[in-house]
N, C-alpha and C positions, 0 to 999 in steps of 0.2 A: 305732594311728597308723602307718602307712606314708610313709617319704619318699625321695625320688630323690637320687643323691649324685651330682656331676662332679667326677671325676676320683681319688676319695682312693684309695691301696693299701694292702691290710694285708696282713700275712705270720699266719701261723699258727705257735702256739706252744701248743699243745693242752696242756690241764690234767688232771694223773692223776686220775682220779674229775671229772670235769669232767662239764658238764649234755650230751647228750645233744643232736643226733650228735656222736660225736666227730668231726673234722674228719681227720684222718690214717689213719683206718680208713673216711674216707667218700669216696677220690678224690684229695683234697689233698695238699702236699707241702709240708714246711717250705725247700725252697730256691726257692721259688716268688713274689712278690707276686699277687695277686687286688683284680681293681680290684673296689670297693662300686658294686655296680649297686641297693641301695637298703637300708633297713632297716626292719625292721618293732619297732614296742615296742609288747608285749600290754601292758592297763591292769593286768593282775592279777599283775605281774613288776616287779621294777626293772631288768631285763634285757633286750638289746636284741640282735635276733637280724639281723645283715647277711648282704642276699641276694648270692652269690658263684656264679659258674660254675667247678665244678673240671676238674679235667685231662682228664676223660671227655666234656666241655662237659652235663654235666648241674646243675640249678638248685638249690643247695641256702639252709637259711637255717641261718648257721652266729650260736651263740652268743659274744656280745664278748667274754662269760671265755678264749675259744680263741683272741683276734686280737689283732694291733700292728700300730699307723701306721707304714707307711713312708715316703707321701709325698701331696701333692695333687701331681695334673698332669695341668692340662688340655690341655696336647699331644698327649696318648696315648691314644687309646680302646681299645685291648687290654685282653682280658679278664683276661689272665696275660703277664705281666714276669717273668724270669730275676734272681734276686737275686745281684749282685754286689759284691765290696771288694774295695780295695785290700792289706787285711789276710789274704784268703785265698791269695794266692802265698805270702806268710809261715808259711800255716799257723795263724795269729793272728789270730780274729776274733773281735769282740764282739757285741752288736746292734746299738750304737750305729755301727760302721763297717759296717751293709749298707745299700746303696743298690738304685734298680732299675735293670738297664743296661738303657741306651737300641741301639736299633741304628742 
């Protein structure tokens, strides 16, 4: 099953031993958000592989073991958002304090 997503971004947080590609050695960047331009779920997996353009603007299908929501928003149709907090001038960031900045 394949389906089209508006607007959601996930940031990459790749898994040691993780399923194949890995996302960090394929292009991607964990300071980066990657808007979901769609996902596909093979029948024969419980696993769900979202299609992402990475930094090279090449089409990969990256496995959800390797991703996290950042945000829906339908404002933006960028393929790639700059992940920013207020917690990094600090030095002191979580997950929970990253946002996408807007320009």
């Amino acid at each position: 099953m394949l389906w089209l997503e508006q607007g959601l971004y996930l940031k990459v947080k790749e898994m040691e031993n993780g399923p194949r590609p890995l996302p960090l050695q394929s292009g991607f960047n964990s300071e980066t958000a990657y808007r979901a331009l769609g996902c596909y779920n093979p029948s024969e997996t419980s696993d769900a592989y979202y299609i992402l353009s990475n930094d090279r603007d090449e089409i990969w299908f990256i496995c959800n073991r390797h991703l996290r929501t950042v945000c829906l928003s339908g404002e933006s149709v960028d393929f790639r958002r700059p992940l920013v907090s207020e917690q990094q001038l600090l030095g002191k960031m979580t997950d929970a304090d990253i946002r996408i900045q807007h320009s």
